[in-house]
SEDRENTOR-552727 format. One record per residue (C-alpha): residue in three letters; z, y, x; residue number from 1. Coordinates in steps of 0.001 Angstrom, whole numbers, plus 524288, in hexadecimal, padded with zeros to 5 digits. Layout:
<site aa="ALA" zz="Z" yy="Y" xx="X" i="NUM"/>
...
END
This chain:
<site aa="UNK" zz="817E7" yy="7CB3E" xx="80EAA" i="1"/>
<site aa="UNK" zz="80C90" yy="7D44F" xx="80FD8" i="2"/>
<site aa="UNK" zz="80C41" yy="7E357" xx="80CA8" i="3"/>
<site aa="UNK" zz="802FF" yy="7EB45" xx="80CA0" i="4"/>
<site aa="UNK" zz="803F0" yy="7FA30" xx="80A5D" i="5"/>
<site aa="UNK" zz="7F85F" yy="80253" xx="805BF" i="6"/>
<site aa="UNK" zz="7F930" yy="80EF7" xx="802B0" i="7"/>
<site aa="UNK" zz="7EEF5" yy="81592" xx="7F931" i="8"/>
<site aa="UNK" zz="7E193" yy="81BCE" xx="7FE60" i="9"/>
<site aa="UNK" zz="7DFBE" yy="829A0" xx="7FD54" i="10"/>
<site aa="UNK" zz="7E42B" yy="83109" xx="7F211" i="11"/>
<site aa="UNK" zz="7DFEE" yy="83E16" xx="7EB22" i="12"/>
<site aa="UNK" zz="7EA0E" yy="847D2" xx="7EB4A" i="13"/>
<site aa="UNK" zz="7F15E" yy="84A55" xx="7DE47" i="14"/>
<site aa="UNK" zz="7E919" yy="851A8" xx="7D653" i="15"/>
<site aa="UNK" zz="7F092" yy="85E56" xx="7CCA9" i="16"/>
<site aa="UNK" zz="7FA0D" yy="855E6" xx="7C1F5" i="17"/>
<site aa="UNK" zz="7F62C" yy="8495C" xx="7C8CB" i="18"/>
<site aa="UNK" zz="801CF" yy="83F6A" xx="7CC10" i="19"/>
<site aa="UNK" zz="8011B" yy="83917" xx="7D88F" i="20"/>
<site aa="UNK" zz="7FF58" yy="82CB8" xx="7D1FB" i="21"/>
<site aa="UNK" zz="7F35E" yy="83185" xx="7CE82" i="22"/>
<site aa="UNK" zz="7EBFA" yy="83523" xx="7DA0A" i="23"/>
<site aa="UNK" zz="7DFE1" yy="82CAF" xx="7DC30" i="24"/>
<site aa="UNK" zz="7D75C" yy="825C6" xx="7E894" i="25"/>
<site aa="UNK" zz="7CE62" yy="83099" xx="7EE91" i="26"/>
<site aa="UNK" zz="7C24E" yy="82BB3" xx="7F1EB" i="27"/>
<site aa="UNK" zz="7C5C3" yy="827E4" xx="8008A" i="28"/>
<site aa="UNK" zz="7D1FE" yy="821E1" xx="7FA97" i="29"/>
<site aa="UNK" zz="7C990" yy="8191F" xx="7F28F" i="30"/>
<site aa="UNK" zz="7C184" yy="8137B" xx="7FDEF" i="31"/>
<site aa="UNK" zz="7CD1B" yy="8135B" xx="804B0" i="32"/>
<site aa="UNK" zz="7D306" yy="80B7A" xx="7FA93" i="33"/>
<site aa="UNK" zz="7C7D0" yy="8029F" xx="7F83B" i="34"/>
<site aa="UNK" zz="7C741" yy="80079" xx="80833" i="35"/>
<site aa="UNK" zz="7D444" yy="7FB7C" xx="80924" i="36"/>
<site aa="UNK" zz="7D356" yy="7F30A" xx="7FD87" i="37"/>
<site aa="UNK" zz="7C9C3" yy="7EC7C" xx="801A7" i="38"/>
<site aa="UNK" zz="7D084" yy="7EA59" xx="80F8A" i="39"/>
<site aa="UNK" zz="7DE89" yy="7E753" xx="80A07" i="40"/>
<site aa="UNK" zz="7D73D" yy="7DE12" xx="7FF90" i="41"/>
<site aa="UNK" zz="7CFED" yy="7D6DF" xx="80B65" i="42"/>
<site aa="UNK" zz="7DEA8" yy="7D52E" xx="80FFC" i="43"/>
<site aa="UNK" zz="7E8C9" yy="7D292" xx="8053C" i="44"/>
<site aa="UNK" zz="7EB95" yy="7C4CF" xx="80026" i="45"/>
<site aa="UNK" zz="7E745" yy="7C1D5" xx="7F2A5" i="46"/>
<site aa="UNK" zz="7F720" yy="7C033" xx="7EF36" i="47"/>
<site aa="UNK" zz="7FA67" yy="7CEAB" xx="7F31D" i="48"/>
<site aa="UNK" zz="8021F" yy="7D722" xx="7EAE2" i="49"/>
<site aa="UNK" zz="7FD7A" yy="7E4FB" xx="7E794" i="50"/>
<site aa="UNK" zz="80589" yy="7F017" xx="7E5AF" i="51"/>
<site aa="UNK" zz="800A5" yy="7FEC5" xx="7E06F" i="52"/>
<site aa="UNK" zz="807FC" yy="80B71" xx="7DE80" i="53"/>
<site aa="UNK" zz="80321" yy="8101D" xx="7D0C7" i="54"/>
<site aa="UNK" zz="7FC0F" yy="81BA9" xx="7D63D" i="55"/>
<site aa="UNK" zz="7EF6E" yy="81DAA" xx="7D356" i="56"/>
<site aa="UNK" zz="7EAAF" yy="81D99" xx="7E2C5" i="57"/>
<site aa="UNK" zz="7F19A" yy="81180" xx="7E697" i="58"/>
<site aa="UNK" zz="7EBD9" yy="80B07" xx="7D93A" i="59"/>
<site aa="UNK" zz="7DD1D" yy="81067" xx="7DE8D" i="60"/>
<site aa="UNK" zz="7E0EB" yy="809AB" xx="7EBAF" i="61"/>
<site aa="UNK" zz="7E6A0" yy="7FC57" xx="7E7D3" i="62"/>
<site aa="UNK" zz="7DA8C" yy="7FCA7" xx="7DE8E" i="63"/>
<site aa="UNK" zz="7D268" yy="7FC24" xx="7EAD6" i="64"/>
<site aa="UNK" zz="7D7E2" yy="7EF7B" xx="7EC3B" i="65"/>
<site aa="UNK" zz="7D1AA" yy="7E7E8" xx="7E2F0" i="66"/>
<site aa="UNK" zz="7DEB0" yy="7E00D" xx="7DF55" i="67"/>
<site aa="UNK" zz="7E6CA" yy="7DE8E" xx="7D52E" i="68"/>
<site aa="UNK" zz="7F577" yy="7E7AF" xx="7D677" i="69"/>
<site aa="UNK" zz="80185" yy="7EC5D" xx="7D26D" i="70"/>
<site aa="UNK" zz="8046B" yy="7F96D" xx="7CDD5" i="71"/>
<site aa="UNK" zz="81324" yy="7FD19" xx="7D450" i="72"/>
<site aa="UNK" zz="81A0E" yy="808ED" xx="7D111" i="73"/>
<site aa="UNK" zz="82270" yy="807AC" xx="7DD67" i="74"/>
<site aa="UNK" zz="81847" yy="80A51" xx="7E557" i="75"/>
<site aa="UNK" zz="81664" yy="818A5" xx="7DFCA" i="76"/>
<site aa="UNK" zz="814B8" yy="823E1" xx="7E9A7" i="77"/>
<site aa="UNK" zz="82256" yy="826F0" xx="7EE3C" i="78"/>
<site aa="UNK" zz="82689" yy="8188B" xx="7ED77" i="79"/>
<site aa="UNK" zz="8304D" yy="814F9" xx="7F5D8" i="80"/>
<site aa="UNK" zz="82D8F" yy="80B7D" xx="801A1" i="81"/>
<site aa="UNK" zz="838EA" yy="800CA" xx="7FCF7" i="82"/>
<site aa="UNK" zz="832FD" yy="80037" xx="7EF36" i="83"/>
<site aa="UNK" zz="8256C" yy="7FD37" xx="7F39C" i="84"/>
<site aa="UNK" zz="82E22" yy="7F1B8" xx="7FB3B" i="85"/>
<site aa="UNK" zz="833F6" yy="7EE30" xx="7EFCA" i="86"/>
<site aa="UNK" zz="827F6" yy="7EE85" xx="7E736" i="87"/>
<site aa="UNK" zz="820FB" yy="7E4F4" xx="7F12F" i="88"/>
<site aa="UNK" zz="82A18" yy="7DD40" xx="7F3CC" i="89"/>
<site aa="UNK" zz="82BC3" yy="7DE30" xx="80242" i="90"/>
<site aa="UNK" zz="82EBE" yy="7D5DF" xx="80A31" i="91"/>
<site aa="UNK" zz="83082" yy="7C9C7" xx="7FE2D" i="92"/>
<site aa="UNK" zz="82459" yy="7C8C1" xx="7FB00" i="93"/>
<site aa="UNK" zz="81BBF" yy="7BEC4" xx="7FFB0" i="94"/>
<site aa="UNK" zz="80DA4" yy="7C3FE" xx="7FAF2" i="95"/>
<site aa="UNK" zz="80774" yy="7D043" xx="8012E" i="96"/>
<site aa="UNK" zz="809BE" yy="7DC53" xx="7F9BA" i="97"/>
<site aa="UNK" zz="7FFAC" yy="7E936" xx="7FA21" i="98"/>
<site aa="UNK" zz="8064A" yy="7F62F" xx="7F62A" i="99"/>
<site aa="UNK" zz="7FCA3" yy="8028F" xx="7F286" i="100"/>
<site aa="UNK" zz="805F3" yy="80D3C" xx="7F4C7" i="101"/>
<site aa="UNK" zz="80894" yy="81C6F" xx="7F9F0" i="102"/>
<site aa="UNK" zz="80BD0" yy="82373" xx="80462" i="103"/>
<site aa="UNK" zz="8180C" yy="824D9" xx="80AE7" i="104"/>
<site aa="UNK" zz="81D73" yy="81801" xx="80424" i="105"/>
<site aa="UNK" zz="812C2" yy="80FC7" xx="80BA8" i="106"/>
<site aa="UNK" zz="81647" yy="813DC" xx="8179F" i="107"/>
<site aa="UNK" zz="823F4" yy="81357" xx="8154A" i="108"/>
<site aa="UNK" zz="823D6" yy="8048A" xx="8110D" i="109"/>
<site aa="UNK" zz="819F1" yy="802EA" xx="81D5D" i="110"/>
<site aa="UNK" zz="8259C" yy="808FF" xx="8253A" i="111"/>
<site aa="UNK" zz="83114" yy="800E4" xx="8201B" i="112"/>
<site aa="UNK" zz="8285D" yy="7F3C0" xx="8219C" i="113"/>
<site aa="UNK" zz="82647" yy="7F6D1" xx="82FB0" i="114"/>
<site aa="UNK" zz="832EF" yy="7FD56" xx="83544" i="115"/>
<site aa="UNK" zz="83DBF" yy="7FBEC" xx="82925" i="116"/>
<site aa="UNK" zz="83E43" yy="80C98" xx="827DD" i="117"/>
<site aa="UNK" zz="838E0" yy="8135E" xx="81DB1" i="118"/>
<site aa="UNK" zz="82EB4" yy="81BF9" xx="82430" i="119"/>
<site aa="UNK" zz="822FF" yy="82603" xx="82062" i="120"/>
<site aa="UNK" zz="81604" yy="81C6D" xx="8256F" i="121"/>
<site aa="UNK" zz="80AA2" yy="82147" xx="8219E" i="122"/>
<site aa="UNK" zz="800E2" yy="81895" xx="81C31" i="123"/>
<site aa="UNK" zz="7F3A5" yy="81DFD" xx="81A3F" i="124"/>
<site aa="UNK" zz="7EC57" yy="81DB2" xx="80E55" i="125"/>
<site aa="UNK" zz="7E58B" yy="8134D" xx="80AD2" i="126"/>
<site aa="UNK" zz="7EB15" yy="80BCF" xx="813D9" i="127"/>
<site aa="UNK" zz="7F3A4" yy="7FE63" xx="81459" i="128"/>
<site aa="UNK" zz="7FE0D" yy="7F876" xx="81C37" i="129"/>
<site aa="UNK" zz="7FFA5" yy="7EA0A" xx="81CF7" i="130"/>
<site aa="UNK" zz="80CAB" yy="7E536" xx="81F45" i="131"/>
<site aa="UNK" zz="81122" yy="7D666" xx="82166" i="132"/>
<site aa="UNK" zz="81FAB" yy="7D023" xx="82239" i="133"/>
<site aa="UNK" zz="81EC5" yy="7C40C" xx="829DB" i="134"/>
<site aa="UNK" zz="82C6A" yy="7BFCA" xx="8269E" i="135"/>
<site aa="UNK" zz="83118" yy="7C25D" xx="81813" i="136"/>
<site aa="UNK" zz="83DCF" yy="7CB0E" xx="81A26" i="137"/>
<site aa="UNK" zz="83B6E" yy="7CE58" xx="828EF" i="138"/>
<site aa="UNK" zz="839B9" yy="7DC11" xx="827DE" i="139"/>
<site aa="UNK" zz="83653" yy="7DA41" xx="837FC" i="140"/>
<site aa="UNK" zz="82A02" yy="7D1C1" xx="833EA" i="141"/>
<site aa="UNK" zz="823D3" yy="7DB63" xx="82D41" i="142"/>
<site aa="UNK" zz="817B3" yy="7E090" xx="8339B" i="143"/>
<site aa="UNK" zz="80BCA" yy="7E946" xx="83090" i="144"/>
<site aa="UNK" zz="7FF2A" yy="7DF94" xx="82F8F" i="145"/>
<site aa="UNK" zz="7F427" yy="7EAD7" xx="82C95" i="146"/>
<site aa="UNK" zz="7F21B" yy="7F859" xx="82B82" i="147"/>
<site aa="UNK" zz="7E6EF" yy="7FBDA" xx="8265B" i="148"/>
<site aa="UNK" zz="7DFAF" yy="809D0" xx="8211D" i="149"/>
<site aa="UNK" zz="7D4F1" yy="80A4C" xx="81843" i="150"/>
<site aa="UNK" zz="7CCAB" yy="8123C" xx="820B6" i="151"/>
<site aa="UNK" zz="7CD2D" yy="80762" xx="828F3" i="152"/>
<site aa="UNK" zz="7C903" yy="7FD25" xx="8207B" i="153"/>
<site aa="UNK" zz="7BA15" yy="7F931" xx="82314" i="154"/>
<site aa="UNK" zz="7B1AE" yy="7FBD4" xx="818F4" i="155"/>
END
């Protein structure tokens, strides 16, 4: 199974009465957005599953994309690292799975893939983490296969 983790490009800052659902791309975040879709795109298999928190940024990013995706509530800000697990299925799943998702639970599920703790990784914005399980079950054969940032991506 492949996972990839991208977190959402740069967001405005709550406005006054504004949710933090709401809050929207900036204008970097949308080139940032549209920069790493088009590199993750070049990348993915057709088959690969897409996963979006219902906030409005991580809708704006996945957007970016150009595919078709899932809306998943348990990938909300605050969601916790074993329910983003759960929600893709890891490690049972065969296909590759992308999750659009927020800061700290990114990092955290970067952190438990890589050394079993639950830890505070950052992952930038914009940015995604590829992760691969060679063996289904082995947590030991799980290994990080790209890192990439969006203002890394050639234009």
């Amino acid at each position: 199974m492949d996972l990839i983790l991208w977190r959402h490009a740069e967001a405005e800052d709550a406005g006054p009465g504004m949710s933090d659902l709401e809050r929207a791309l900036t204008v970097k975040g949308q080139k940032q957005a549209r920069r790493m879709g088009q590199w993750l795109n070049s990348q993915l298999p057709d088959s690969c599953r897409i996963l979006s928190s219902p906030a409005v940024r991580t809708l704006q990013t996945v957007e970016a994309l150009g595919r078709k995706f899932k809306i998943h509530t348990d990938l909300a800000p605050g969601a916790d690292p074993a329910d983003i697990l759960k929600a893709v299925n890891w490690p049972g799943n065969k296909d590759s799975v992308l999750v659009v998702g927020h800061q700290p639970t990114l990092g955290q599920v970067a952190s438990m893939l890589m050394t079993g703790d639950d830890l505070e990784w950052d992952i930038r914005k914009a940015s995604a983490w590829w992760f691969a399980q060679r063996d289904p079950g082995d947590p030991m054969s799980v290994y990080l296969k790209a890192v990439m940032a969006a203002d890394l991506v050639v234009k």
